[in-house]
N, C-alpha and C positions, 0 to 999 in steps of 0.2 A: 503395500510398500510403506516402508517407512519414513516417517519425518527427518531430515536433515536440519539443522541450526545454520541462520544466516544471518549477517548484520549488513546493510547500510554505505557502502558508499559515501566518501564525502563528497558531496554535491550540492549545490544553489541549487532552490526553483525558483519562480514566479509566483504568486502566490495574490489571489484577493479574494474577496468575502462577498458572498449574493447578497444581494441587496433584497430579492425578494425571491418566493416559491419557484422553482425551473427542474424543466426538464432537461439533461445534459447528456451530451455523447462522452461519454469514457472510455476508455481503454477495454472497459466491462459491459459494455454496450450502452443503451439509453436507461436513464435511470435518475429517478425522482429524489430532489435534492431542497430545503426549506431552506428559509430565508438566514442567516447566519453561519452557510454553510461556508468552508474554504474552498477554493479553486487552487490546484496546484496545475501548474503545467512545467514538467519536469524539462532538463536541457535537449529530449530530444523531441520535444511540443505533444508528449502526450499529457492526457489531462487525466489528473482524477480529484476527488472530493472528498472533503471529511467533516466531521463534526467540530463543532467551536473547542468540546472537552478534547477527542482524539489529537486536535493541533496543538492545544497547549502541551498536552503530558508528549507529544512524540516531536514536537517543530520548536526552533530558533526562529525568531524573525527580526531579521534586518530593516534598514531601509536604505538603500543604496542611492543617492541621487533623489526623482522622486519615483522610484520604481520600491515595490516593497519586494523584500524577496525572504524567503526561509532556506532552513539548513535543518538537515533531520537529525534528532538528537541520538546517539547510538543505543540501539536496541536491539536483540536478538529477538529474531522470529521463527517459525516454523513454517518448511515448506517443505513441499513435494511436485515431482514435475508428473503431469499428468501422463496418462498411459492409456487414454481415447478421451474421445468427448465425453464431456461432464457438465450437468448441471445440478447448482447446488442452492439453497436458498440462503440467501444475503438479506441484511439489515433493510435493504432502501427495495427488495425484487431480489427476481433467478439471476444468481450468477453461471454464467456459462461461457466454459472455456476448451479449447479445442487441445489435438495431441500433443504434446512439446508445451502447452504452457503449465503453470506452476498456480498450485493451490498453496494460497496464505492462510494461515491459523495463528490468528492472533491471540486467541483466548477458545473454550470451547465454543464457543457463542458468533464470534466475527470471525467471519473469513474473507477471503480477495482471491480472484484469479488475476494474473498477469502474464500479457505475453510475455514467449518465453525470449523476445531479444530483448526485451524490457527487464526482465526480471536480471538476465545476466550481466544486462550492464549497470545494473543499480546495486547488486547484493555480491556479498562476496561471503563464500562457506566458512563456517566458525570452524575451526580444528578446536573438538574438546575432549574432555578424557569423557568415561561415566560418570565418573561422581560429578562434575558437572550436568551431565545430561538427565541426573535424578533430580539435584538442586533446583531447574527450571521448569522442568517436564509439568502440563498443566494436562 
Protein backbone atom coordinates (compact mmCIF):
# COMPACT_ATOMS: atom_id res chain seq x y z
CA UNK A 1 0.00 0.00 0.00
CA UNK A 2 0.93 3.31 -0.71
CA UNK A 3 1.75 6.39 1.18
CA UNK A 4 -0.87 9.07 1.06
CA UNK A 5 0.48 13.13 1.98
CA UNK A 6 -1.37 14.61 5.00
CA UNK A 7 -0.97 17.90 6.75
CA UNK A 8 -1.95 19.07 10.34
CA UNK A 9 -5.14 20.33 11.50
CA UNK A 10 -5.17 23.69 13.11
CA UNK A 11 -5.30 22.90 16.73
CA UNK A 12 -3.96 23.96 20.32
CA UNK A 13 -2.37 21.43 22.64
CA UNK A 14 -1.12 21.58 26.05
CA UNK A 15 2.08 21.07 26.22
CA UNK A 16 5.10 20.71 29.08
CA UNK A 17 8.55 19.60 29.38
CA UNK A 18 9.78 16.47 31.83
CA UNK A 19 11.52 17.48 34.14
CA UNK A 20 13.42 14.23 34.53
CA UNK A 21 13.74 10.33 32.96
CA UNK A 22 9.83 8.67 32.70
CA UNK A 23 8.07 6.16 31.62
CA UNK A 24 4.84 7.50 29.78
CA UNK A 25 1.60 5.89 28.58
CA UNK A 26 0.98 7.21 24.94
CA UNK A 27 -1.27 6.76 22.41
CA UNK A 28 1.80 4.25 21.35
CA UNK A 29 1.81 2.37 24.30
CA UNK A 30 4.46 2.85 27.35
CA UNK A 31 7.41 4.12 26.18
CA UNK A 32 10.68 5.61 27.60
CA UNK A 33 11.07 9.32 27.53
CA UNK A 34 14.49 11.56 29.00
CA UNK A 35 14.44 14.48 30.75
CA UNK A 36 13.72 17.50 28.21
CA UNK A 37 11.38 15.68 26.50
CA UNK A 38 7.80 17.60 25.61
CA UNK A 39 4.48 16.27 26.73
CA UNK A 40 1.74 17.13 24.25
CA UNK A 41 -1.74 16.29 25.27
CA UNK A 42 -3.73 16.90 22.34
CA UNK A 43 -7.67 18.47 22.56
CA UNK A 44 -8.93 15.17 22.99
CA UNK A 45 -6.37 14.32 26.11
CA UNK A 46 -4.43 11.91 24.28
CA UNK A 47 -0.75 12.31 24.99
CA UNK A 48 2.23 11.94 23.15
CA UNK A 49 6.03 13.14 23.34
CA UNK A 50 8.94 14.54 21.50
CA UNK A 51 12.18 15.62 21.45
CA UNK A 52 13.39 19.35 22.55
CA UNK A 53 14.77 19.42 18.48
CA UNK A 54 11.41 17.67 16.85
CA UNK A 55 9.26 20.53 18.90
CA UNK A 56 11.09 23.28 17.90
CA UNK A 57 11.40 22.57 13.91
CA UNK A 58 7.47 21.13 14.04
CA UNK A 59 5.60 23.37 17.25
CA UNK A 60 4.55 27.10 17.91
CA UNK A 61 4.30 27.75 21.48
CA UNK A 62 2.18 30.07 23.16
CA UNK A 63 1.36 30.94 26.64
CA UNK A 64 -2.05 31.55 27.17
CA UNK A 65 -2.74 32.83 30.82
CA UNK A 66 -0.45 30.59 32.74
CA UNK A 67 -1.06 27.47 30.75
CA UNK A 68 1.57 27.10 28.07
CA UNK A 69 0.13 25.68 24.94
CA UNK A 70 1.50 24.91 21.28
CA UNK A 71 0.21 25.08 17.74
CA UNK A 72 1.74 22.68 15.02
CA UNK A 73 3.54 24.28 12.40
CA UNK A 74 2.20 23.12 8.95
CA UNK A 75 3.82 20.10 7.56
CA UNK A 76 3.18 17.41 5.34
CA UNK A 77 3.74 13.90 6.26
CA UNK A 78 3.40 10.40 5.10
CA UNK A 79 1.00 8.01 6.01
CA UNK A 80 -0.66 4.88 5.66
CA UNK A 81 -3.64 3.30 7.44
CA UNK A 82 -2.67 -0.08 8.40
CA UNK A 83 -4.07 -3.35 6.98
CA UNK A 84 -3.49 -5.76 10.33
CA UNK A 85 -1.52 -5.61 13.30
CA UNK A 86 1.92 -4.25 13.04
CA UNK A 87 4.77 -3.84 14.85
CA UNK A 88 7.56 -1.69 13.86
CA UNK A 89 10.77 -0.38 15.70
CA UNK A 90 10.55 3.32 16.82
CA UNK A 91 13.28 5.70 18.14
CA UNK A 92 12.35 5.42 22.19
CA UNK A 93 10.97 0.92 21.59
CA UNK A 94 8.27 -1.36 19.22
CA UNK A 95 5.77 0.74 17.97
CA UNK A 96 2.70 -1.31 17.65
CA UNK A 97 -0.45 -0.52 16.06
CA UNK A 98 -3.55 -2.41 15.32
CA UNK A 99 -5.99 -2.54 12.06
CA UNK A 100 -7.63 0.90 11.07
CA UNK A 101 -4.66 2.72 12.58
CA UNK A 102 -2.09 4.81 10.56
CA UNK A 103 1.71 4.46 10.16
CA UNK A 104 3.63 7.92 10.14
CA UNK A 105 6.73 8.26 8.19
CA UNK A 106 8.29 11.15 8.99
CA UNK A 107 11.68 10.54 7.48
CA UNK A 108 13.01 6.97 6.50
CA UNK A 109 14.27 6.69 9.95
CA UNK A 110 11.02 8.06 12.42
CA UNK A 111 8.08 6.72 12.39
CA UNK A 112 4.49 6.93 14.69
CA UNK A 113 1.59 4.90 14.75
CA UNK A 114 -1.69 6.57 15.56
CA UNK A 115 -5.04 5.57 16.20
CA UNK A 116 -6.99 5.77 13.53
CA UNK A 117 -9.84 8.32 15.31
CA UNK A 118 -6.72 10.28 16.35
CA UNK A 119 -5.32 10.36 13.21
CA UNK A 120 -8.57 11.53 11.42
CA UNK A 121 -9.22 14.11 13.56
CA UNK A 122 -6.00 15.64 13.48
CA UNK A 123 -4.79 15.28 9.61
CA UNK A 124 -6.47 16.28 6.71
CA UNK A 125 -5.36 14.47 3.03
CA UNK A 126 -3.10 16.91 0.89
CA UNK A 127 -4.77 16.81 -2.77
CA UNK A 128 -1.38 17.01 -4.76
CA UNK A 129 -0.45 16.55 -8.40
CA UNK A 130 2.94 14.33 -9.09
CA UNK A 131 5.25 16.62 -9.57
CA UNK A 132 4.70 17.45 -6.16
CA UNK A 133 4.67 14.07 -4.97
CA UNK A 134 8.37 13.69 -6.53
CA UNK A 135 9.45 17.06 -4.94
CA UNK A 136 8.75 15.62 -1.34
CA UNK A 137 9.02 11.81 -1.70
CA UNK A 138 11.96 10.91 0.75
Amino acid sequence: MDYEYYYKKDNFFVERVLEDDADVETTEGILHYKKGYHLIVDIEGHLYACSSDYFEKNYDEYKIGDMLVCKPKYKVIRAKKLEEYTEIEGENGILRGEKGDYLISYNSRSHAICKENVFEETYNILEYSENFKKSIDF
